[in-house]
N, CA and C atoms of all chains as a GROMACS GRO file, in nm:
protein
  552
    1UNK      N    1  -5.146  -2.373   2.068
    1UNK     CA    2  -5.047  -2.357   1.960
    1UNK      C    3  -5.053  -2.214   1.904
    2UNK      N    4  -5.195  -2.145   1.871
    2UNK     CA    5  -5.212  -2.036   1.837
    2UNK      C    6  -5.123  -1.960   1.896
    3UNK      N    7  -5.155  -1.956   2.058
    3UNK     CA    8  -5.074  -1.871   2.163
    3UNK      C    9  -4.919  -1.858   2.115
    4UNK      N   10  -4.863  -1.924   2.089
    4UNK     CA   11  -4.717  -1.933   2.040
    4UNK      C   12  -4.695  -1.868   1.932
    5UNK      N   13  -4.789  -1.840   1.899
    5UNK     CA   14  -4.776  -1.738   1.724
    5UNK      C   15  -4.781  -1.616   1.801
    6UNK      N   16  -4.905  -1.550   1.829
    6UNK     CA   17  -4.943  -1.419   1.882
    6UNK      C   18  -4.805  -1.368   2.006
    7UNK      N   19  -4.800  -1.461   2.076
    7UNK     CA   20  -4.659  -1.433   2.169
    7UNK      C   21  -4.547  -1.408   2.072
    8UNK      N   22  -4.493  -1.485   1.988
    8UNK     CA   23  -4.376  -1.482   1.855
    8UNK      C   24  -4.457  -1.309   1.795
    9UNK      N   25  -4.540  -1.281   1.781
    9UNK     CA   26  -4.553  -1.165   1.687
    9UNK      C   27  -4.584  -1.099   1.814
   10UNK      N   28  -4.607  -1.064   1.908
   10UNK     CA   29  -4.633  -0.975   2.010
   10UNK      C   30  -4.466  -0.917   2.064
   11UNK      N   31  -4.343  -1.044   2.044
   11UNK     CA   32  -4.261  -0.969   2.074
   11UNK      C   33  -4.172  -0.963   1.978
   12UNK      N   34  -4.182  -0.973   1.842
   12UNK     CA   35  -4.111  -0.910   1.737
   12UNK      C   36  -4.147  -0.802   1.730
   13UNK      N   37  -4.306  -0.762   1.736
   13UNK     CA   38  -4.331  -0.630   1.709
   13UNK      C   39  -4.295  -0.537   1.840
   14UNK      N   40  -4.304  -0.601   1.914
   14UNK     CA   41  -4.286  -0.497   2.029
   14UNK      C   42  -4.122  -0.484   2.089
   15UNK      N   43  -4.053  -0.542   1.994
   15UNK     CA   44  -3.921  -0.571   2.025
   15UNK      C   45  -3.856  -0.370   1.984
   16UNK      N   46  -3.912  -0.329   1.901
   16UNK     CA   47  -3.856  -0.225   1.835
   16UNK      C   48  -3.928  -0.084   1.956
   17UNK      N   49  -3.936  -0.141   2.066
   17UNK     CA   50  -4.016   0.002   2.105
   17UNK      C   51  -3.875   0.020   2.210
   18UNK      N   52  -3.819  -0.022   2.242
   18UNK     CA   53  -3.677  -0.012   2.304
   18UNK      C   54  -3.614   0.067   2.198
   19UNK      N   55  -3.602   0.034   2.081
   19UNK     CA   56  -3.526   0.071   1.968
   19UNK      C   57  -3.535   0.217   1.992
   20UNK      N   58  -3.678   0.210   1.967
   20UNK     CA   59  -3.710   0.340   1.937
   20UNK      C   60  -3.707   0.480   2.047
   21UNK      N   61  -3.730   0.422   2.182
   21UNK     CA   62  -3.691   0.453   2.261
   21UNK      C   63  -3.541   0.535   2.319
   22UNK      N   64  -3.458   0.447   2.253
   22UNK     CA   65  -3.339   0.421   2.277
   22UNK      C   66  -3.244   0.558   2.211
   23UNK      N   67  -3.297   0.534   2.071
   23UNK     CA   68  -3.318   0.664   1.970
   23UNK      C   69  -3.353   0.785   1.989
   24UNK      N   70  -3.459   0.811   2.050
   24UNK     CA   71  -3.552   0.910   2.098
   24UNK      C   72  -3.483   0.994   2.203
   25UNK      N   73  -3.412   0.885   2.294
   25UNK     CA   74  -3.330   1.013   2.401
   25UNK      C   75  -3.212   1.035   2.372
   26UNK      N   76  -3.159   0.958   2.264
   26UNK     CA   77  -2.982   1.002   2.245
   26UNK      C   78  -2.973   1.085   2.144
   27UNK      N   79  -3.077   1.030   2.016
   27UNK     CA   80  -3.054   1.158   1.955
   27UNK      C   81  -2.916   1.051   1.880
   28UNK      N   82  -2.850   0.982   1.867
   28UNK     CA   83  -2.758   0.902   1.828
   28UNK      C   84  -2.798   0.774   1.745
   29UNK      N   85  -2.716   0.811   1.625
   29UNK     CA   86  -2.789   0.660   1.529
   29UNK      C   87  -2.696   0.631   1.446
   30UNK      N   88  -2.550   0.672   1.463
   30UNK     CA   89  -2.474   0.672   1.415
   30UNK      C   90  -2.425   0.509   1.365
   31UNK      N   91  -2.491   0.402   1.477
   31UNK     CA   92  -2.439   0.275   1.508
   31UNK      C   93  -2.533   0.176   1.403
   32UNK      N   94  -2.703   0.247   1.391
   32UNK     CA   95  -2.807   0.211   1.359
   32UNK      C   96  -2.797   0.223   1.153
   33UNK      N   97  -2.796   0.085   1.076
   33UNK     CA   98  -2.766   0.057   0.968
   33UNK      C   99  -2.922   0.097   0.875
   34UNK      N  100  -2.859   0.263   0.787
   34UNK     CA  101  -2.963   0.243   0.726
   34UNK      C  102  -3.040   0.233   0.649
   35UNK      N  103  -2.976   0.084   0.520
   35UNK     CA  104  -3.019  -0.011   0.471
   35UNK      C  105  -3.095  -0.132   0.522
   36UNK      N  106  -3.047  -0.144   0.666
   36UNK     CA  107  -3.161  -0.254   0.735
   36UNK      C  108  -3.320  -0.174   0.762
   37UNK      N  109  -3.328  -0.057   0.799
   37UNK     CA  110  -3.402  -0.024   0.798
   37UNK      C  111  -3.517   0.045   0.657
   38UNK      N  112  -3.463   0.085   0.602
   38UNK     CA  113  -3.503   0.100   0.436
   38UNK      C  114  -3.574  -0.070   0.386
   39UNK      N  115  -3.458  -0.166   0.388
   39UNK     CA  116  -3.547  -0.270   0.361
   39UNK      C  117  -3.634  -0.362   0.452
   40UNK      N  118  -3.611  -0.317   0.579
   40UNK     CA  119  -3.750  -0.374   0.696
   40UNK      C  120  -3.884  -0.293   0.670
   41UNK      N  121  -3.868  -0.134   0.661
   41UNK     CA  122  -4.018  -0.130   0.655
   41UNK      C  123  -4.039  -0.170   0.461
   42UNK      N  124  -3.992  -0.195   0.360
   42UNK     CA  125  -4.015  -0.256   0.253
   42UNK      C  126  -4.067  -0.364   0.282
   43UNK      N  127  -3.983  -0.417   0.348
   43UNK     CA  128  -4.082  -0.608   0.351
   43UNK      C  129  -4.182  -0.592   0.445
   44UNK      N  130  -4.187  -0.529   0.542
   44UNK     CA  131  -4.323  -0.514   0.621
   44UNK      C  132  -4.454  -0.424   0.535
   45UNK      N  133  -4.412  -0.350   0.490
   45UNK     CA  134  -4.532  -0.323   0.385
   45UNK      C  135  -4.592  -0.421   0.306
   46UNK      N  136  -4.456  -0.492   0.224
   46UNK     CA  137  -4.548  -0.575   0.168
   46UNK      C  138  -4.613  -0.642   0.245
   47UNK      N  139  -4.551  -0.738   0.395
   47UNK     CA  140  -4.650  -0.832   0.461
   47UNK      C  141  -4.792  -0.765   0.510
   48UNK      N  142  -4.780  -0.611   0.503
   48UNK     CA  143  -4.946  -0.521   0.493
   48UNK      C  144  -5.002  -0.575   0.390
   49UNK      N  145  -4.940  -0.572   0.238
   49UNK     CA  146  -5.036  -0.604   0.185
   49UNK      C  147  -5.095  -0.773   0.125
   50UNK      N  148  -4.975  -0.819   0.191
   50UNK     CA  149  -4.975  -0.993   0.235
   50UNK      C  150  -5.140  -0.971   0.293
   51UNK      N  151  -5.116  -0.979   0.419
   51UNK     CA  152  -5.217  -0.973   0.508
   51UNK      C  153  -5.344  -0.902   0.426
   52UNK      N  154  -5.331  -0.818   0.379
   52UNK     CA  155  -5.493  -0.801   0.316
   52UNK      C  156  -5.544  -0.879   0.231
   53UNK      N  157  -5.421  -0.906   0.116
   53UNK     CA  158  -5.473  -0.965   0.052
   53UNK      C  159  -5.529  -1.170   0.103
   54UNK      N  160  -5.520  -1.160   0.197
   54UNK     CA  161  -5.535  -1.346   0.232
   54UNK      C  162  -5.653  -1.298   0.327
   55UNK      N  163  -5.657  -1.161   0.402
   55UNK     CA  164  -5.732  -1.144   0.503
   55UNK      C  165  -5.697  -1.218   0.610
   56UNK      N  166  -5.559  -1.173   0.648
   56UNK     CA  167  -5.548  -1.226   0.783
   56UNK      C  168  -5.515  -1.073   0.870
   57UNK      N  169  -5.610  -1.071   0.951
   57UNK     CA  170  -5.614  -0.938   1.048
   57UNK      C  171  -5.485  -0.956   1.134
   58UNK      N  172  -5.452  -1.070   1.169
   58UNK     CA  173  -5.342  -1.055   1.259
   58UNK      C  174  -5.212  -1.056   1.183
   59UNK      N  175  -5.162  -1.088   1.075
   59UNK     CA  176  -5.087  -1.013   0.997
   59UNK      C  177  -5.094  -0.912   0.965
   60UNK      N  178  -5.212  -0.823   0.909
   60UNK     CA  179  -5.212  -0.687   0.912
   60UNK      C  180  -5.207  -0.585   1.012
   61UNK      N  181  -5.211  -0.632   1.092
   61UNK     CA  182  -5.201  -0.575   1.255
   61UNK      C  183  -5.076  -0.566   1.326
   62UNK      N  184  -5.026  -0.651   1.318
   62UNK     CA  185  -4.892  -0.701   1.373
   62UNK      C  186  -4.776  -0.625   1.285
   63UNK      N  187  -4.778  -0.652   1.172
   63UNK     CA  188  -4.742  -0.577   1.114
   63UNK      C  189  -4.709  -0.419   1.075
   64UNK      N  190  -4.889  -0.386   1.069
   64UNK     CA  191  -4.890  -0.236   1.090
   64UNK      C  192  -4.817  -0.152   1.198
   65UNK      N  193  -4.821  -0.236   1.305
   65UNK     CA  194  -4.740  -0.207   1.426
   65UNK      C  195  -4.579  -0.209   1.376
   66UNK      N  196  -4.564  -0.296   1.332
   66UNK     CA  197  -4.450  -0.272   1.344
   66UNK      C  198  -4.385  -0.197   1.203
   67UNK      N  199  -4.490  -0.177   1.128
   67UNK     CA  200  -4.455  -0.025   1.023
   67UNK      C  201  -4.409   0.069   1.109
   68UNK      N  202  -4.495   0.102   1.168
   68UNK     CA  203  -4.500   0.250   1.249
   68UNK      C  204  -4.389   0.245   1.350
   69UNK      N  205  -4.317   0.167   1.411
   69UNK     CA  206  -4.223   0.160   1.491
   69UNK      C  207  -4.101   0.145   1.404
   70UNK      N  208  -4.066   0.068   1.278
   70UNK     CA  209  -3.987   0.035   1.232
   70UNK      C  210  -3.957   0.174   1.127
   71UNK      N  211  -4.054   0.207   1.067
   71UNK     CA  212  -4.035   0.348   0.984
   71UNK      C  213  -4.049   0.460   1.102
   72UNK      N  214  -4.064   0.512   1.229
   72UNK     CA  215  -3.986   0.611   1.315
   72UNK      C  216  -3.817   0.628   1.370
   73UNK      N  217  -3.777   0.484   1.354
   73UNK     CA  218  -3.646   0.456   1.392
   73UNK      C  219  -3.570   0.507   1.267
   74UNK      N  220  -3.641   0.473   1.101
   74UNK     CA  221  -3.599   0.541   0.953
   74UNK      C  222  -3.608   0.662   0.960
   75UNK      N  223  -3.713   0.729   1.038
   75UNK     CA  224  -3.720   0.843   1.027
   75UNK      C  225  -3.629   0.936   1.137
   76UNK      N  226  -3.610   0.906   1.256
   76UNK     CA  227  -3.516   0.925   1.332
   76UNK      C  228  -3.366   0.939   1.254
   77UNK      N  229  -3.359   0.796   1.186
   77UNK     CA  230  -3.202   0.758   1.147
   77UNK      C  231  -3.195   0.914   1.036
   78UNK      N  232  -3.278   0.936   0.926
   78UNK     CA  233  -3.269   1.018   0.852
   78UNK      C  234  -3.251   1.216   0.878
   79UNK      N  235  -3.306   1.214   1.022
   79UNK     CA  236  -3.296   1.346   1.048
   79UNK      C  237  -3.141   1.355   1.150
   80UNK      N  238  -3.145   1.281   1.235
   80UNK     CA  239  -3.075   1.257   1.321
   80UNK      C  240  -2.909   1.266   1.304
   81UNK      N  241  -2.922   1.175   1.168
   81UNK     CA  242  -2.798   1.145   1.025
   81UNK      C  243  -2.771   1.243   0.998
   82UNK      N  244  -2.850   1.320   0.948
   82UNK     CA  245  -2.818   1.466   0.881
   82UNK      C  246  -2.761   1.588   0.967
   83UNK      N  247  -2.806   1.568   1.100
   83UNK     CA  248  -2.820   1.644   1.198
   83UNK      C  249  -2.650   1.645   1.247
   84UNK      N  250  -2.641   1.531   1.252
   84UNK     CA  251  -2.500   1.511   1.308
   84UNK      C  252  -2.367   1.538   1.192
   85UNK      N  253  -2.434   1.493   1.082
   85UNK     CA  254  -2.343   1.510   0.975
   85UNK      C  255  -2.295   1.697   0.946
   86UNK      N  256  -2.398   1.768   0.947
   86UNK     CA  257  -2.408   1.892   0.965
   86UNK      C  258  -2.307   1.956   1.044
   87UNK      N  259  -2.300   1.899   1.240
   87UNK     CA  260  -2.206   1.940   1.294
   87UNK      C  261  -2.083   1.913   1.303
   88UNK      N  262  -2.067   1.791   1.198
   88UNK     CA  263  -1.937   1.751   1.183
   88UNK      C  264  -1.886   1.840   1.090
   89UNK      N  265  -1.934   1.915   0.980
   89UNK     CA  266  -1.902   1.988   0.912
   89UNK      C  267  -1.814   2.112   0.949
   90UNK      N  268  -1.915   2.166   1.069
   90UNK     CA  269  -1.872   2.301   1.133
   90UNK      C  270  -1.770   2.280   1.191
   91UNK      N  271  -1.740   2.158   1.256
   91UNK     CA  272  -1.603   2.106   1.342
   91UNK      C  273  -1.635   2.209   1.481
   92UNK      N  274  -1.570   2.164   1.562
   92UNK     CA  275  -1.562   2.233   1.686
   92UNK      C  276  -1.539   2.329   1.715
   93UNK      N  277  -4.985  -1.420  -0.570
   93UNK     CA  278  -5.032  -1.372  -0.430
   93UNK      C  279  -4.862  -1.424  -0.342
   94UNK      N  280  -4.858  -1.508  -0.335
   94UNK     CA  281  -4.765  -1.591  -0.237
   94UNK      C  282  -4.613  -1.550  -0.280
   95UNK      N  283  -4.631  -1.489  -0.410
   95UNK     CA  284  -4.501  -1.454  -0.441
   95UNK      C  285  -4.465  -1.308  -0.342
   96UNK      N  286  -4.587  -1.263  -0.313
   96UNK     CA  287  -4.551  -1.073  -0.232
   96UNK      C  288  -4.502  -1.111  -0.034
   97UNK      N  289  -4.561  -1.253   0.016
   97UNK     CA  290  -4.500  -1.300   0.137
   97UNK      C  291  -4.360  -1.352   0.100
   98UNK      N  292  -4.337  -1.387  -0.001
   98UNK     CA  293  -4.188  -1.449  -0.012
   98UNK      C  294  -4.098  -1.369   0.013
   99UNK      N  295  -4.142  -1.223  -0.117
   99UNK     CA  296  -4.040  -1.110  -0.110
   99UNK      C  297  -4.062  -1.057   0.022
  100UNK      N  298  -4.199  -1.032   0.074
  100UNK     CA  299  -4.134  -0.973   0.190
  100UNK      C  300  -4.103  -1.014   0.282
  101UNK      N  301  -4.097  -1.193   0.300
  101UNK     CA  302  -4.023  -1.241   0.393
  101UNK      C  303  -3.869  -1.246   0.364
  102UNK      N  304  -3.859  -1.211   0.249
  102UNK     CA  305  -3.705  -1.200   0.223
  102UNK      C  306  -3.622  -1.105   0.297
  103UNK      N  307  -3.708  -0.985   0.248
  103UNK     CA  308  -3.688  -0.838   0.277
  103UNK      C  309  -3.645  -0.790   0.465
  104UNK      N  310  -3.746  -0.842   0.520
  104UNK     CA  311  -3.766  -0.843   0.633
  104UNK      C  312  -3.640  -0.931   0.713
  105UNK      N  313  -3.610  -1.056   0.632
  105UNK     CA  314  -3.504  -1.081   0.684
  105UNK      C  315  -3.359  -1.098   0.679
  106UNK      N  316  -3.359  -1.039   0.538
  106UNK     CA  317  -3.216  -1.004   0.438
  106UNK      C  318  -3.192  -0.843   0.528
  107UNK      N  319  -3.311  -0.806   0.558
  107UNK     CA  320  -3.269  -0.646   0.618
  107UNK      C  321  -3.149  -0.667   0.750
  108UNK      N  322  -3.136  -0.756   0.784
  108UNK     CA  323  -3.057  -0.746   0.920
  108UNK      C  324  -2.877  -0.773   0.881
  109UNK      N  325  -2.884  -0.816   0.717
  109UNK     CA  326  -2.777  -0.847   0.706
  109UNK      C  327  -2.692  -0.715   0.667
  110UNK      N  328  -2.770  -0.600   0.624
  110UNK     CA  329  -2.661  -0.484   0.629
  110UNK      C  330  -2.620  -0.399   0.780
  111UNK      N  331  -2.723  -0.474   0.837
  111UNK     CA  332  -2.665  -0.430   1.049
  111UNK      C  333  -2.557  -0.480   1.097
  112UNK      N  334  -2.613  -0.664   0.994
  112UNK     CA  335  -2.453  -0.714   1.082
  112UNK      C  336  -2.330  -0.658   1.049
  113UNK      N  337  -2.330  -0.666   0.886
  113UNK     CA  338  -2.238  -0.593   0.828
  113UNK      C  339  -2.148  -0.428   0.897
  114UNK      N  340  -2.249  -0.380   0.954
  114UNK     CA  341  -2.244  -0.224   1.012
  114UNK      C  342  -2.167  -0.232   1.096
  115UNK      N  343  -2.240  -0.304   1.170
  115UNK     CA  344  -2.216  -0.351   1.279
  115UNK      C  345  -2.075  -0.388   1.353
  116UNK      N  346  -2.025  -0.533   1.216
  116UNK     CA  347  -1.910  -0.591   1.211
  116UNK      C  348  -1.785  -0.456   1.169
  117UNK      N  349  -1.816  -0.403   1.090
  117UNK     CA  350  -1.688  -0.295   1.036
  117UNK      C  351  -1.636  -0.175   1.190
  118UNK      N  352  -1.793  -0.157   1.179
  118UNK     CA  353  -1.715  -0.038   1.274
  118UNK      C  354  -1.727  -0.084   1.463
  119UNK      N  355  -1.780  -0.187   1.504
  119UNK     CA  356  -1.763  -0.256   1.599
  119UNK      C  357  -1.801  -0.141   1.735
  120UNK      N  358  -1.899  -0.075   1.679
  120UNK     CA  359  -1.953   0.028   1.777
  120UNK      C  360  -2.108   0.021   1.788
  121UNK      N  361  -2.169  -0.027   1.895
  121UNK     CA  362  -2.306  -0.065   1.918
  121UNK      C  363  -2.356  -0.001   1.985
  122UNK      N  364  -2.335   0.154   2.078
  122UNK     CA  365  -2.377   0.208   2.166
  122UNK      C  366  -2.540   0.308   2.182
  123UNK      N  367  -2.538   0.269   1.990
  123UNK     CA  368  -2.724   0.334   1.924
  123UNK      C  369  -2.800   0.223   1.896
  124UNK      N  370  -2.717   0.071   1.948
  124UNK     CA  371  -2.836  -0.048   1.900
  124UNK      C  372  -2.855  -0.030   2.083
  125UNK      N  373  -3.025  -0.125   2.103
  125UNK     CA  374  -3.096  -0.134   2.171
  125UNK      C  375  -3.074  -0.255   2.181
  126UNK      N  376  -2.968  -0.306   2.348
  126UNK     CA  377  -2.996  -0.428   2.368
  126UNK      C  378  -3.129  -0.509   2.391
  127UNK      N  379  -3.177  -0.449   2.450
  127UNK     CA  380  -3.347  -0.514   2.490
  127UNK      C  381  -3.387  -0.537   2.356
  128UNK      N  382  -3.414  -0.448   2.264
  128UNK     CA  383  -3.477  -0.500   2.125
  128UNK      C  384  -3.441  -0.634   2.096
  129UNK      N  385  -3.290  -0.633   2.066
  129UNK     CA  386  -3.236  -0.755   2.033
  129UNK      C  387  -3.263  -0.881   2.141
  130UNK      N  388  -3.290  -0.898   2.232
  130UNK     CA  389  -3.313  -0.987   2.326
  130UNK      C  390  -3.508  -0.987   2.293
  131UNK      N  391  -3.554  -0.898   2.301
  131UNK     CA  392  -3.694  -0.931   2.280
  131UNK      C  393  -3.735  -1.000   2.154
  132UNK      N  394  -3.647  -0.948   2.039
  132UNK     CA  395  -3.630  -1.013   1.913
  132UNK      C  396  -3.561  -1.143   1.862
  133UNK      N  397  -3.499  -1.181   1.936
  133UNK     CA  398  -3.426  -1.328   1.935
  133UNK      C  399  -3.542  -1.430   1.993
  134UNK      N  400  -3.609  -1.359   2.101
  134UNK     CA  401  -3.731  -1.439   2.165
  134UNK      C  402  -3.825  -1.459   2.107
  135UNK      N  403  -3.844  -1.371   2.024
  135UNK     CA  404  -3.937  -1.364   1.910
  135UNK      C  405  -3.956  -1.454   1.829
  136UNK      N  406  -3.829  -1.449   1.764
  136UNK     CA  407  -3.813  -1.525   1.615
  136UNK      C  408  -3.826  -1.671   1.665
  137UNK      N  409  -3.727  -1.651   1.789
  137UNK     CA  410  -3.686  -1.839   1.838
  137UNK      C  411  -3.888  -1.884   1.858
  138UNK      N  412  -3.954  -1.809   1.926
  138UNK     CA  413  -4.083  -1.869   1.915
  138UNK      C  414  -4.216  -1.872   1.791
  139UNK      N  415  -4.146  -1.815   1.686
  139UNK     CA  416  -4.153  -1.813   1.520
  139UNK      C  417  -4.153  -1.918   1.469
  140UNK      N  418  -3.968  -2.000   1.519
  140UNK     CA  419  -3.941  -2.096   1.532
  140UNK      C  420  -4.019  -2.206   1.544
  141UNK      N  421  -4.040  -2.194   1.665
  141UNK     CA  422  -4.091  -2.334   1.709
  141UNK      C  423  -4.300  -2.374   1.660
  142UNK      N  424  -4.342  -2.229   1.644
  142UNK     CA  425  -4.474  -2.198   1.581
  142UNK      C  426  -4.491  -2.278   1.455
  143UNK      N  427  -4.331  -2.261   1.368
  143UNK     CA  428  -4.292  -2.311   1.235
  143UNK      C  429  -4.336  -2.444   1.237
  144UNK      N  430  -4.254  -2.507   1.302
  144UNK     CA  431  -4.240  -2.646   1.338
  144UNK      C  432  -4.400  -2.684   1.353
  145UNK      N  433  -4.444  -2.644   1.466
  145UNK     CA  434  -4.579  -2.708   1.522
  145UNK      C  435  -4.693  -2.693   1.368
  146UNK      N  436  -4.683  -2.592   1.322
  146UNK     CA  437  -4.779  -2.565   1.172
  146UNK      C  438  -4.725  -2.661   1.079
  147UNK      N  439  -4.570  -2.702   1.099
  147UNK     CA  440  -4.586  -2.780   0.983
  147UNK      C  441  -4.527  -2.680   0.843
  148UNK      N  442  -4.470  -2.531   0.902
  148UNK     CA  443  -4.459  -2.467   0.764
  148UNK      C  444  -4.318  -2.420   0.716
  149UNK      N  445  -4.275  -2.489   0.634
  149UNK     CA  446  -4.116  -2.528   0.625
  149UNK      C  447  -4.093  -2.340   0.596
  150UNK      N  448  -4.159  -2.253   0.533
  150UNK     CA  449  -4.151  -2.129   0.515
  150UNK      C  450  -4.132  -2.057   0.632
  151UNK      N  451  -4.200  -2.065   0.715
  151UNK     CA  452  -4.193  -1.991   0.852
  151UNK      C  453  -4.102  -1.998   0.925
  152UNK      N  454  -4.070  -2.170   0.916
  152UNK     CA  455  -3.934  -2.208   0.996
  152UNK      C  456  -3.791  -2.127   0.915
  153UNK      N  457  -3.776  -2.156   0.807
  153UNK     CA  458  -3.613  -2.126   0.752
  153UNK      C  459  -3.658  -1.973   0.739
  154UNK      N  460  -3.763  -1.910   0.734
  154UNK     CA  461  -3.704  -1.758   0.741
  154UNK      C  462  -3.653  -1.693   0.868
  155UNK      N  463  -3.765  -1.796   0.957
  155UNK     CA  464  -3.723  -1.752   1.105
  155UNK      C  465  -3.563  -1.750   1.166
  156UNK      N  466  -3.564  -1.885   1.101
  156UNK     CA  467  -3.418  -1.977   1.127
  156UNK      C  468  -3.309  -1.840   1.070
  157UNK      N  469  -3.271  -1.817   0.993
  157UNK     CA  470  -3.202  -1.707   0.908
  157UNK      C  471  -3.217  -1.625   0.951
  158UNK      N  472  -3.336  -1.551   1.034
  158UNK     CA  473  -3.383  -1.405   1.122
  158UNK      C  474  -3.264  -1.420   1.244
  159UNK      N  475  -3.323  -1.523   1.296
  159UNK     CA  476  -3.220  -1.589   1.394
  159UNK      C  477  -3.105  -1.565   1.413
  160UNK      N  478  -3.000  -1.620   1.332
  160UNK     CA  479  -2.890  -1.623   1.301
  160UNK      C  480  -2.830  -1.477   1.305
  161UNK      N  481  -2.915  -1.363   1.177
  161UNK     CA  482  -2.869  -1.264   1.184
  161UNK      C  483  -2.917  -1.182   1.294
  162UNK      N  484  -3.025  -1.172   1.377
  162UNK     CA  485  -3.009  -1.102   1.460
  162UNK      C  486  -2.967  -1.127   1.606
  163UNK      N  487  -2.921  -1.269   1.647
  163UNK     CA  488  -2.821  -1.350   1.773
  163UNK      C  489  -2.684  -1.292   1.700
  164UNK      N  490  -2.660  -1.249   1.604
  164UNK     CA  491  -2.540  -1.200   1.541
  164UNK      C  492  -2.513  -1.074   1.622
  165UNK      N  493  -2.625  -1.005   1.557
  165UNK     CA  494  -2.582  -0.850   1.616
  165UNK      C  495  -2.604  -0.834   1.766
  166UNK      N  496  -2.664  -0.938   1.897
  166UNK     CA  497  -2.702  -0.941   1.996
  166UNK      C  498  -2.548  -1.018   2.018
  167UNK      N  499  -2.464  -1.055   2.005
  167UNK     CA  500  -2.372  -1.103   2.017
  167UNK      C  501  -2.280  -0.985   2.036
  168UNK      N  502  -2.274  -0.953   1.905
  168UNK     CA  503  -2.170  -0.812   1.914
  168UNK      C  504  -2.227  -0.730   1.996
  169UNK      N  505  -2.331  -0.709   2.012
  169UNK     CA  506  -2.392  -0.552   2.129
  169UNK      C  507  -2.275  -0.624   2.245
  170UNK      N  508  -2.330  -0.706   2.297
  170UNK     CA  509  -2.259  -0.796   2.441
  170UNK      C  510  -2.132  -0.765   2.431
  171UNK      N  511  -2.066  -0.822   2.284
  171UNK     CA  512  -1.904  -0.804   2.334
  171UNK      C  513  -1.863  -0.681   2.311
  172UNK      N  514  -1.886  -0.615   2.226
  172UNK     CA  515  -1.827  -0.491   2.219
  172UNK      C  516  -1.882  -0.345   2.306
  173UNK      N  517  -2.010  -0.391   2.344
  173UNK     CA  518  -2.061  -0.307   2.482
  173UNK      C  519  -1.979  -0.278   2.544
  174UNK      N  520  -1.943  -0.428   2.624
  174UNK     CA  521  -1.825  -0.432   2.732
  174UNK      C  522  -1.682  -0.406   2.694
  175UNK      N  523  -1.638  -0.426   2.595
  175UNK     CA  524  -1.512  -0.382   2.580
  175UNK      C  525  -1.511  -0.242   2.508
  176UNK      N  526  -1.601  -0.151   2.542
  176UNK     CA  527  -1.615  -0.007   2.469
  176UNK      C  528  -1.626   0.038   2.634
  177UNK      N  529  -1.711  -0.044   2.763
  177UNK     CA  530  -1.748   0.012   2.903
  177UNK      C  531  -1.596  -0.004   2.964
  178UNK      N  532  -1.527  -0.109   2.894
  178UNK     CA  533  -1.344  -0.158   3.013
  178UNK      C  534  -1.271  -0.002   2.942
  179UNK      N  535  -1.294   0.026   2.791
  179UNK     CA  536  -1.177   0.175   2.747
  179UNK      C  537  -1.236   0.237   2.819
  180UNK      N  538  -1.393   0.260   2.835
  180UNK     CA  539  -1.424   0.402   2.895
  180UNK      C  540  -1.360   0.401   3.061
  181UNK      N  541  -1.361   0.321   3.101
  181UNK     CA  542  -1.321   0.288   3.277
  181UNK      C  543  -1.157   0.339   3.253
  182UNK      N  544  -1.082   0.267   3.181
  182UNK     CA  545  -0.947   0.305   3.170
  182UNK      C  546  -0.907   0.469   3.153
  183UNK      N  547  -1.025   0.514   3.080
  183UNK     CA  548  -0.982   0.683   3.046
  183UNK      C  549  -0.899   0.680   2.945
  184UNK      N  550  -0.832   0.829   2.935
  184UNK     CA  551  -0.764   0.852   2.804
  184UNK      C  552  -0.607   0.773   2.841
   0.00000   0.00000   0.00000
């Protein structure tokens, strides 16, 4: 039964490395919403500090993972955003 | 304590509803990551069923609601993928 948890959190968290991936070579995030991302790594922080506070390592783990994947795609969206917004300015 | 998993199970899964939203308006998916969304539907659905087997009505309805909204936006990637790949085939 355990197994069915760790599999369920092995590919939520690892669901975002495509994401991020995906991001990483286009350089495009125009499509990518970002209020979902603002409030995903919010609630995943807190489940960081969920997880400490109950002491469950595999919530804090799972999680942490997917801080760091979920806030690069924010951080992507935020430079990326700007980046493009910039050349829309200059126009062609 | 239990009140900081609530919010951030909220958080975590209220976040997908400004994607769908994004998503739905401008009907352009070509910066979402289908694989994410397919690794993430697999996810949650085995969240799901983890829910069930624990017994934890919490795990299940957030999952359940994760669900929903992100088979949402894995929905739209699919249809509007393809009908963004049939204009590009047609040309100007």
């Amino acid at each position: 039964m355990e197994l069915i948890g760790i599999v369920a959190g092995f590919c939520t968290t690892a669901s975002f490395v495509p994401q991020v991936v995906h991001t990483w070579r286009t350089k495009s995030v125009a499509d990518i919403s970002l209020r979902m991302y603002l409030m995903l790594c919010l609630g995943v922080a807190l489940w960081i500090v969920y997880g400490i506070l109950i002491g469950s390592l595999s919530v804090l783990l799972a999680n942490l993972a997917t801080f760091v994947l979920a806030a690069s795609v924010l951080g992507m969206k935020l430079r990326y955003g700007r980046l493009s917004r910039k050349r829309d300015k200059r126009g062609p």
